[in-house]
N, C-alpha and C positions, 0 to 999 in steps of 0.2 A: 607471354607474347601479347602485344595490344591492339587489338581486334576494335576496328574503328566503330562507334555506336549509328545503327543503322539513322538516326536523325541526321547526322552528317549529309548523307547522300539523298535524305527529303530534303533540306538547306540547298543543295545546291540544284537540285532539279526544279525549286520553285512549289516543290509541295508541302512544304512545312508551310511558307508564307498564306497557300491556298488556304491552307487547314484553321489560322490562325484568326486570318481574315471569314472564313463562313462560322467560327464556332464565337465570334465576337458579332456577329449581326446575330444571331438568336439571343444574344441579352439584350435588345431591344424588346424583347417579350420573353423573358428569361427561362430555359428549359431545362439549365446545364444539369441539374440535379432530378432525380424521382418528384420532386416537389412539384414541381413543372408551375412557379409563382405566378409568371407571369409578368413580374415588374420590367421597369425598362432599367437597366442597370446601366445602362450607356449614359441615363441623365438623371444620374446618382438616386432612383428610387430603389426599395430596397423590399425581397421579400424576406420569408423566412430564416434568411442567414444571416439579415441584416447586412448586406456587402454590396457594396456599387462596383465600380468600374475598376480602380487599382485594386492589387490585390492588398491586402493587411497581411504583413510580416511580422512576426510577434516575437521571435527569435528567431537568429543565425549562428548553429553552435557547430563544431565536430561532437557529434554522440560515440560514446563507446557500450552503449547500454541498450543497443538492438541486439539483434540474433548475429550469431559470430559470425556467418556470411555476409554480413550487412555491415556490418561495424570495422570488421576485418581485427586489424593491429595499429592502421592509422585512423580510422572512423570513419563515420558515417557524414557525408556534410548536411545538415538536417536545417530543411527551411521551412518552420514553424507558421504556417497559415491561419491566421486568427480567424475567426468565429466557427460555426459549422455551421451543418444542415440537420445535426439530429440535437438532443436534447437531453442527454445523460444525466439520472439522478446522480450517477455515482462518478460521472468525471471526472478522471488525478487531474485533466487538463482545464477544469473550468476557469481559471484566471481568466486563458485565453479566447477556450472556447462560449463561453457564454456571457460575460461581461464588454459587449460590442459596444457599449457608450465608452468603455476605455481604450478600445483598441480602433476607437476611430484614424486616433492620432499617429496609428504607426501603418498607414496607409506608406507603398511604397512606389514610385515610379518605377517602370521597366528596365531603364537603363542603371541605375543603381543595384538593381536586386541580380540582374545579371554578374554585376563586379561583384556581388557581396558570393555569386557563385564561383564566381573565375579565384575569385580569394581562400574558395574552401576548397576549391583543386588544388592550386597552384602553391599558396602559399601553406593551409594550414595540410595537404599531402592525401585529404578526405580521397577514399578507392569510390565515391557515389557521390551525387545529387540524390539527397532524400526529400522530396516533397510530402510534408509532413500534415493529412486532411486536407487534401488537395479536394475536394468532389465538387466542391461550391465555384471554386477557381480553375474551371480547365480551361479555358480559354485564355487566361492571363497568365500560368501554365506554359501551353504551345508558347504565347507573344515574349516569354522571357527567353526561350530555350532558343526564338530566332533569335532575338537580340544576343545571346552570349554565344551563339557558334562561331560567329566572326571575329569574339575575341579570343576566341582557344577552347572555346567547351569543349569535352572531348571522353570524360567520364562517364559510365554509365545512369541513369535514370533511376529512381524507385519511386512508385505510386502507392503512398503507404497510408491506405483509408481506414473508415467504416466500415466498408463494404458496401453503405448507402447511396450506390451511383447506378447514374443513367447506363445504360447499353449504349446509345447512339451518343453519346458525351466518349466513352472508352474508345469504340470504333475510330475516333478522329486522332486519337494514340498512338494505335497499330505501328510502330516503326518507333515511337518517338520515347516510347516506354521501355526499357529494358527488364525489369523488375517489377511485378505485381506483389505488394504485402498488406493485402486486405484482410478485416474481422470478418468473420462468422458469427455475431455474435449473438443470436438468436436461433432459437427452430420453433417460436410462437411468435406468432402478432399479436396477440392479448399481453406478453410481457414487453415488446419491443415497441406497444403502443402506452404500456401504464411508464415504463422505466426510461423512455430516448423519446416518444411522441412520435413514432415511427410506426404506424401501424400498417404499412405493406413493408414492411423491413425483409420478411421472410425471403419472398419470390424474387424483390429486387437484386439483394444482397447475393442470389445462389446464382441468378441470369446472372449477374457480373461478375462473377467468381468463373463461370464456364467461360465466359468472354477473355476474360484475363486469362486464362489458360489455351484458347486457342491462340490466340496470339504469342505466346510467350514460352507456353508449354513447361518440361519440369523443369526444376533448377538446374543450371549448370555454374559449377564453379570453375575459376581457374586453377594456377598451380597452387597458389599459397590458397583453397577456400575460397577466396572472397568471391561472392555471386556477381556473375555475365549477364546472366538470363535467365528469367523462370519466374513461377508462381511459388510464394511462400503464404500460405493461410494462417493466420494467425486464430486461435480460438480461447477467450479468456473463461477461465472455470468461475460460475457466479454462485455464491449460496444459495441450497435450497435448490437445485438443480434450474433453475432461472435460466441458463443459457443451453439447454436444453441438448447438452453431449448427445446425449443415448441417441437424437433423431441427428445432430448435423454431422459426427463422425462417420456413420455409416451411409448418411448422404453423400459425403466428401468421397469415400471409397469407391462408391458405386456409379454416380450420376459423373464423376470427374477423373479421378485416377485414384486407382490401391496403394502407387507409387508418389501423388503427388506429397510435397513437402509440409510440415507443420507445426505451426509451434506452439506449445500449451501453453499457457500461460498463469501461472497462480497467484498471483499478484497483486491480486482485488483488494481494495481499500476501499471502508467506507466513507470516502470523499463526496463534500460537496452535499448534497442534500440525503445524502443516503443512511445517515445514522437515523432521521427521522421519517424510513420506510421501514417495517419493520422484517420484512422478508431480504432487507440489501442491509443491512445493521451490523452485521458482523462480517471480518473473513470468513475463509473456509477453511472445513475443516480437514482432518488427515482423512477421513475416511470420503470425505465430497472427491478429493486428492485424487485418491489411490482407484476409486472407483472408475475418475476418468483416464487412467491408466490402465486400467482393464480392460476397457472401453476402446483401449486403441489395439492393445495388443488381440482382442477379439475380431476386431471389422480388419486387421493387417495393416492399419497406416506405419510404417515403421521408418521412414525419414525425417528427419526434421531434428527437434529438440523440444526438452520438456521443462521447465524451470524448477527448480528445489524449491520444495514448501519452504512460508520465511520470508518469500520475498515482498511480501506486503511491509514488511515493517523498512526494507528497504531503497524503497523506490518511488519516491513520493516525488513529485515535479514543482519547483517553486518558479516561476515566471518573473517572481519581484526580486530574485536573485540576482545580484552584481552578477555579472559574465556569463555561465554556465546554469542550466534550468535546474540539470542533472547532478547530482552530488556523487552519487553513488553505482557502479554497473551492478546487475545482475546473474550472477552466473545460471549457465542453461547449462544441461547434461544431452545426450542420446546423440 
């Protein structure tokens, strides 16, 4: 049954446009992210994301290679935001994300990127809008979501980050977001300051995660699966215990819900700069694996899904790929 996305009825009360309009006058002194730059992005200066005023689209695909809730049977509509806000030695995605002198060029107007959304409804049958590193771009975010409600937008939302976002950036959300799929990817600032250049990663990343949960609360799916509404945590396994399970799983349990949703992720490749770190050089192994599956079935997270070792050699993203980024999906278990 299709349950109208609560953005509809901010569109027509005039609250969407409110939200749109005050979260576009703070890039005049830009806040939208933890970074709090400063630049005026209204007149194309730029700080740490490199990003002025349109948002940069780097790809527009149907994904099949999220979590089954997400992706469904028809996919995911996934709209690839070029640059970020953090700095990943090991990023699968740095074509896009870290090479901003080339993604100048795919800078996109509002009314276009809305059609290229109404086209991953309508035509290619996507069950979502997946905004794909959205944190840098909330503002242009809200400005698209007005523009394509009056052409038929009507799918649900996903805000699919880092976990590296403002609170008072999320808060202007509240209604517009159906779907929270943020990392956890850290429980150190000394690693999430040597390996992303994020050295308040920790506190941001967990205040945003509780944010996203009141708002959205647990997962709900419909009849076939596919997620309504809810938080889904994504948490990737790093070598050498780097992304620090043992503290953020029993965080997750405790400071959030026992019940909320999760997805492990094994899938680490040393992409991008990381062969020449030597603690991120390698996958992981069976027993980094199996550890943090210990680790869940200990603290009681028991929702979500876990991915099969393996999938590193699987799941690599190429951006300078004709059509699809994606070659390959990943199968998740639990």
């Amino acid at each position: 049954m299709f349950v109208e996305p609560r953005y509809i009825a901010l569109y027509r009360s005039g609250e969407l446009k409110q939200r749109a309009e005050r979260l576009e006058a703070r890039l005049v002194s830009c806040d939208i992210c933890p970074r709090e730059c400063h630049a005026n992005r209204l007149e194309n200066k730029h700080g740490f994301c490199h990003s002025a005023y349109l948002p940069v689209v780097s790809a527009v695909c149907a994904h099949h290679g999220e979590e089954p809730a997400i992706s469904g049977t028809k996919g995911s509509g996934a709209i690839f935001f070029g640059n970020c806000n953090m700095r990943c030695a090991y990023c699968q995605n740095y074509q896009i994300s870290q090479d901003w002198k080339r993604q100048k060029s795919k800078e996109m107007d509002f009314l276009k990127l809305a059609q290229e959304m109404l086209y991953l409804q309508d035509e290619m049958g996507c069950h979502n809008i997946n905004f794909v590193s959205p944190s840098h771009f909330v503002p242009q975010l809200v400005r698209v979501v007005l523009e394509a409600v009056p052409l038929g937008l009507r799918v649900p939302l996903v805000y699919n980050s880092s976990g590296y976002d403002s609170v008072a950036s999320l808060k202007e959300l509240d209604g517009i977001i159906s779907v929270y799929l943020p990392d956890l990817r850290y429980a150190s600032d000394k690693w999430a300051k040597k390996f992303s250049r994020a050295r308040d990663y920790v506190a941001h990343a967990r205040a945003a995660i509780k944010e996203m949960y009141r708002q959205v609360g647990e997962l709900v799916v419909d009849e076939s699966g596919v997620a309504q509404r809810g938080l889904i945590v994504r948490h990737l396994i790093l070598p050498n215990r780097i992304a620090g399970s043992e503290e953020s799983l029993p965080w997750l349990a405790r400071e959030v819900s026992p019940t909320v949703t999760v997805s492990i992720m094994s899938q680490y490749y040393p992409s991008h700069k990381a062969k020449g770190r030597h603690l991120l050089s390698r996958t992981i192994s069976q027993a980094e694996y199996e550890e943090v599956l210990r680790l869940l079935d200990e603290v009681g997270l028991e929702n979500g899904w876990v991915q099969e070792m393996g999938a590193a050699e699987n799941y690599l993203p190429d951006f300078e790929r004709e059509g699809h980024p994606f070659s390959v999906a990943v199968d998740m278990k639990r």
